[in-house]
N, C-alpha and C positions, 0 to 999 in steps of 0.2 A: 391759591385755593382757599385758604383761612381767610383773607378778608373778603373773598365773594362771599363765603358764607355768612359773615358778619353785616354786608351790606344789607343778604338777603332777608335777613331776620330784622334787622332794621328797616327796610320798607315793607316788609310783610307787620308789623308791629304800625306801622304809618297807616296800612292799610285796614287796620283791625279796630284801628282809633277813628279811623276817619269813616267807616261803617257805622259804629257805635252813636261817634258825633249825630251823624243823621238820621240816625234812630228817634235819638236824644231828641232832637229838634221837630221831625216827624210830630213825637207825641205829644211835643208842645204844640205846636202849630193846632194838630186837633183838638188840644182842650181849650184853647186861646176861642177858637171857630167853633166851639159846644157851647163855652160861657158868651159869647157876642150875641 
């Protein structure tokens, strides 16, 4: 039971990062394609 729950926060954490990541990236992209 302890290390499901460990696992679970560890790809819920992968998950939160890799959200962000593409956020991240997103907003670049559109200012990359505002300044061209």
């Amino acid at each position: 039971m302890f290390t499901i729950e460990i696992l679970f926060l560890v790809f819920q954490n992968y998950q939160n990062k890799k959200e962000r990541g593409n956020a991240f990236g997103y907003a670049i992209q559109k200012n990359i394609s505002r300044f061209l």
